[in-house]
C-alpha positions, 0 to 999 in steps of 0.5 A: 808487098811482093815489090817491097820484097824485091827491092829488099833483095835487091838491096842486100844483093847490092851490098853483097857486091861491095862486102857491106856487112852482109855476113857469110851469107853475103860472102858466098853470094858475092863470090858467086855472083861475081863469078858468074855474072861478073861486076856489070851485074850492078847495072841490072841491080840498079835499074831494079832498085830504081823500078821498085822504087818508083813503083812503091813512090807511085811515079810511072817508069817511062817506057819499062820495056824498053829501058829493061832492054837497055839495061840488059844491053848495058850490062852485057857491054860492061861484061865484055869491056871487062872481059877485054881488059882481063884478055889484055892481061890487066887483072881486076884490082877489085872482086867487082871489075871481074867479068864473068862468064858472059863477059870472057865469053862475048869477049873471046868470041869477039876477038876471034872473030873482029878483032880487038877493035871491032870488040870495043866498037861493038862496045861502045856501040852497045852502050851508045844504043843503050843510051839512046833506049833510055832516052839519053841520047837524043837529036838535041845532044847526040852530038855532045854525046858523040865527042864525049865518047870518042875521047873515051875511045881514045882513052881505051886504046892504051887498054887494048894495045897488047891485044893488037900486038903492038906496044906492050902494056907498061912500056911507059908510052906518053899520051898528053892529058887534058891541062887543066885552067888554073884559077880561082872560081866564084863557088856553087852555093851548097844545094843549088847544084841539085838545081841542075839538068840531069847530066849538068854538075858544078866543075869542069865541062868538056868542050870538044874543039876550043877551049880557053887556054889563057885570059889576061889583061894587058894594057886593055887588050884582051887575051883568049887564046883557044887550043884544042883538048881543054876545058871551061870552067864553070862557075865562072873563073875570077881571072875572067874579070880581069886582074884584082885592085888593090883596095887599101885606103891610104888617106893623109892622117894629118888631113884627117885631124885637120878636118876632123877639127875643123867640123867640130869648130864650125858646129861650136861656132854654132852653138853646137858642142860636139867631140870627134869620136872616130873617122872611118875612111871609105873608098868613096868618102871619109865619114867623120863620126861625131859624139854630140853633148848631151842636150843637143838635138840631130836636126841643128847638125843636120841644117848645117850642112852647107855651112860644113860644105864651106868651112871644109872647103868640099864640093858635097857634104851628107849628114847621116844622123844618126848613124844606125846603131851606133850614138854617133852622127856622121858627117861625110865629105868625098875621099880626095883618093877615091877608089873604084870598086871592080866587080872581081873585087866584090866576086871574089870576096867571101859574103858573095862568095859563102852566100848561100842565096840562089840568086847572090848580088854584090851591091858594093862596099860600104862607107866602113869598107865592108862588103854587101851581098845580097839575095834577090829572092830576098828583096824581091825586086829592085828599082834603080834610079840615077841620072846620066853618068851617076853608074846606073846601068853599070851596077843593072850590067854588073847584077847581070853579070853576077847572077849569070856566073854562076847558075847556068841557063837552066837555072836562070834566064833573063828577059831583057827590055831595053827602050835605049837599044844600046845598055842591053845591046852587050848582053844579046849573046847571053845564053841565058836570054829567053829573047834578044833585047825588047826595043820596042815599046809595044814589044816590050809591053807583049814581054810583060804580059807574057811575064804575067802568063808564065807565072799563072802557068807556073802557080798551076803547075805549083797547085798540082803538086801540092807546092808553094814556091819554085824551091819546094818544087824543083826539090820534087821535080826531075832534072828535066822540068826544073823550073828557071829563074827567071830576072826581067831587067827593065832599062829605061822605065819612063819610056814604057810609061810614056807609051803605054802607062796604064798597062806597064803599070798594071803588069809590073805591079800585078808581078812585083805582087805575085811573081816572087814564089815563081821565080820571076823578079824585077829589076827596072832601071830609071833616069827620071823617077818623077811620079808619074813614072814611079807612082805610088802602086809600083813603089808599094809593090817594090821596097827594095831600091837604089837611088844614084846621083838625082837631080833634086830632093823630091826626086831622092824623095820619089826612091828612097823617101828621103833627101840626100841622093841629090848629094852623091858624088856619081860614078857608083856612089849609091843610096840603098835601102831594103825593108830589112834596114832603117835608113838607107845606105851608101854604097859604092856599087861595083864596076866592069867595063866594056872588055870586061864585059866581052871578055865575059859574054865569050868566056859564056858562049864557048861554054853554053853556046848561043842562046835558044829563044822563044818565039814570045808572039807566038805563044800570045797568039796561042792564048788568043786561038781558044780551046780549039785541037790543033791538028796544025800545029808544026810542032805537034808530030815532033812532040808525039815523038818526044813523048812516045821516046822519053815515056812521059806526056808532060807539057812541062817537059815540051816546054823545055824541050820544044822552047815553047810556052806553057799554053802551047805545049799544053795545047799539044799534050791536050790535042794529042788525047783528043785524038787518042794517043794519051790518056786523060789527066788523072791527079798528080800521075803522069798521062797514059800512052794508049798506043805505040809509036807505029800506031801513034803515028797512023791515027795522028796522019788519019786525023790530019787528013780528015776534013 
């Protein structure tokens, strides 16, 4: 009760800060509040408000003391900052920038004493200690932190030049800014920001040496120029997949009356009576929309179809009978001016733009020029099929490239696996890679099988909050141990089949089963979809697939259970089907070549850097060591550390923060009680630190040194 108290006038002195309907009372309390503590007070309010609250919410506040502490420094350094500014003859433009007492206090003492630049070194230094009580600065981002200060540093040196004597304020002294990239992004979709870290935000991110200036095409040739003291973007800038196409189709009308009369000649030579209803042009082929007379049946066109192909004089012809939701069958022959798809033509459109799905792809465009985007969550796996040149590793790199663009690694890793050695080969410094390309197929085995422990891991953590599927949990976790998505993009299935058939099987069929509430999805890639490649398990378990050009009907048959893939013109021309719709449906899938690719993989290296794997063996080694304390483990003194820094013993949080297992960091957190640093696992709360850092550290060299 008393704790509720406090938070209620805590709040109330919050709001008398800012004059929100507080009364005279308020009035009296912000004039004297702000008189006497001065505007930093609002530090030390918050971190009230924010204890109380996770008192009455049950969550233990890591560390109290010492981030009690951290506030107190904080809010003095915010007093003195202020202080100095008013020194410096800049008066507050808001009641709450006034200082306070301790505030022209500590900033006359400090003056006198070190001068006006020793007085923001202290400042700065303040807050900079402050940060690292609060478990904000770490070895892992102090030397983010550190560039992000000292450009505030330099800012702050126009605000404290009257104090040096040197230029008056107001002199009209030019300092150049930060020139923003122009261009337009792929957006965030709406709450998935509340999927990042905890200092991560969609927008601009400050890189502190080099930084894009301008990307451009030219005649193939990349252009990056770098200059220092600019920013990435993130989400990704459209401009870095190169310029946009023009995707008019323009098709001799003439050609398509002709053509149009020539099909409903050829089917009354056979008996048919039909009439042309409509002709969509598609940037792959143009479908003839017939209105066959009452009487006739679907199946007699459909047998036609070589006999078109002659009479059209066409090297393909696909019949579509009938044509989903319309009376209409369609009869469609390859568009003599076919236009390529680029993947900035389908990013930039807005059914990828305005999806709302986490995990957004571009499949293409459709035969009526309509764009298709969907969710991967959705689906929830998908399994690609297509021969040598049909665009089938094209469209797995242009999923790739899509998913990455706009979630960061933190939101998203992959697992690549690729027998070939040369499809994945583009991707090896993606950031958001757990691994580098699986080439090997014993290796690639030892991938899945890790796959299969991350969701049991994962479905644990599920169970202990109470949760069903990886939104709700990252809804309830803190930033730190939000869970990833997590894409397994497999290239060449028949090689892993024909090595090791029986366990390639039962993984992906035990995850395309179970993996979707987790995070973790599929996306297998094949040459040869016969059916000892893909059996009848793997096909049950993955009903969203692709088929590209296919060498045979009973291979169409093996994808999409029905004939017609065999008929597709390649390079993109696609069949597509999920359960969500009747028949599947051709697709021109989208495009991006090997600069584009590049161009991209740097754009997202000078953004987030060089991947961090994890060593995948080595947490399969773990699973195998027992329930044994592992007072040998390397990394068991740097966890007792993170855990006594942050205040939380979460295996979770190890995980992200140590690029290890589950097993593992669960190991250690496990290790660490048994040698009596944590307390026991008690429901839902966090694990009790039994003792401080300097004893922590004594009982964990007395345990290592005992035999």
């Amino acid at each position: 009760m008393a704790v509720l108290v406090l938070l209620l006038v805590d709040l109330y002195l919050l709001a008398t800060l800012f004059l929100f309907r507080t009364g005279d009372l308020g009035q009296i309390v912000h004039f004297w509040t702000l008189e006497i503590l001065g505007g930093g007070v609002i530090v030390l309010l918050l971190f009230g408000a924010y204890s109380s609250i996770s008192w009455l919410m049950g969550y233990q506040v890591p560390s109290p003391w010492r981030q009690s502490l951290a506030s107190l420094i904080m809010y003095l350094c915010c007093a003195l900052l202020l202080g100095l500014s008013t020194l410096s003859g800049i008066e507050p433009v808001m009641d709450i920038l006034r200082p306070g007492r301790p505030g022209n206090l500590l900033a006359e003492v400090l003056l006198r004493h070190i001068g006006p630049f020793g007085a923001v070194l202290a400042g700065f230094g303040g807050m900079a200690s402050a940060m690292v009580l609060y478990g904000i600065i770490n070895r892992r981002n102090a030397a983010a932190v550190a560039s992000l200060l000292s450009g505030v540093l330099r800012s702050f040196g126009r605000l404290l030049s009257p104090l040096s004597g040197g230029h008056p304020a107001g002199t009209g002294l030019s300092q150049e800014g930060t020139k923003k990239t122009p261009g337009k992004t792929v957006p965030g979709t709406g709450s998935k920001a509340g999927r990042t870290s905890g200092s991560a935000t969609p927008g601009r991110i400050d890189i502190p040496d080099t930084i894009v200036d301008k990307i451009a095409v030219n005649n193939g040739q990349d252009l990056l120029e770098t200059t220092p003291g600019k920013a990435l973007s993130f989400p990704v800038p459209l401009e870095v997949f190169g310029e946009p196409d023009d995707f008019s189709f323009e098709v001799d009308k003439g050609l398509l009356s002709r053509q149009g009369e020539n099909i409903v000649d050829t089917l009354e030579e056979f008996g048919i009576s039909a009439e042309l209803a409509e002709t969509v042009v598609g940037p792959t082929v143009i479908q003839y929309r017939i209105q066959l007379a009452p009487g006739i049946k679907v199946s007699r066109v459909s047998s036609l179809a070589n006999d078109l192909a002659v009479s059209l004089a066409v090297p393909s012809l696909r019949v579509e009978a009938p044509i989903p939701g319309k009376t209409y069958i369609g009869i469609e022959i390859p568009n003599p001016d076919r236009k390529p798809v680029n993947i900035r033509t389908v990013l930039e459109h807005s059914s990828f733009q305005d999806s709302d799905s986490d995990l957004a792809i571009p499949v293409g465009v459709g035969v009526d020029g309509r764009h298709l985007t969907i969710g991967l969550e959705k689906m929830p796996h998908l399994l690609v099929a297509g021969t040598t040149g049909s665009g089938k590793s094209v469209f797995v790199s242009c999923c790739i490239a899509a998913l990455a663009c706009r979630m960061r690694p933190e939101e998203l890793r992959f697992l690549l696996i690729d027998p070939k050695r040369v499809e994945m080969k583009v991707f090896e410094r993606l950031p958001h890679n757990i691994t580098p390309p699986v080439v090997e197929s014993r290796q690639a085995v030892h991938a899945l099988g890790w796959a299969i422990r991350e969701m049991e891991k994962r479905y644990e953590m599920f169970a202990q909050a109470r949760v069903r599927n990886i939104k709700a949990f990252n809804a309830r976790a803190l930033p730190l141990d939000r869970l990833p998505y997590i894409i397994i993009v497999v290239d060449e299935l028949a090689d892993l089949m024909f090595t090791s058939p029986r366990e390639v099987e039962d993984y992906i069929c035990r995850l395309a089963q179970m993996a979707r509430a987790t995070g973790i999805h599929l996306v297998i890639a094949t040459q040869r979809p016969s059916v000892n490649v893909v059996t009848g398990l793997i096909k049950a378990n993955i009903p969203a697939r692709v088929a590209f050009t296919l060498p045979s009907q009973t291979d169409s048959r093996t994808i999409i259970d029905i004939s017609g893939a065999e008929r597709l013109l390649g390079s993109g021309d696609m069949l597509f089907l999920t359960p969500r719709l009747p028949k599947p449906l051709r697709i021109q899938s989208p495009w991006m070549d090997e600069p584009v690719i590049q161009r991209f993989m740097e754009y997202l290296s000078a953004l987030f850097g060089d991947p961090v794997f994890i060593d995948i063996d080595m947490q399969e080694d773990d699973e195998q060591d027992g329930g044994r304390v592992h007072l040998d483990d390397p990394l068991l003194e740097e966890a007792m550390g993170l855990i006594l820094q942050s205040g939380i013993a979460s295996a979770s949080r190890l995980q992200r923060q140590l690029r290890i297992g589950f097993t593992r960091a669960a190991r250690l957190i496990d290790t660490l009680e048994q040698v009596g640093i944590l307390g026991p696992q008690e429901g839902s709360r966090p694990r009790d630190i039994l003792v401080d850092e300097e004893e922590a550290r004594q009982i964990l060299g007395a345990s290592i040194n005992t035999p």
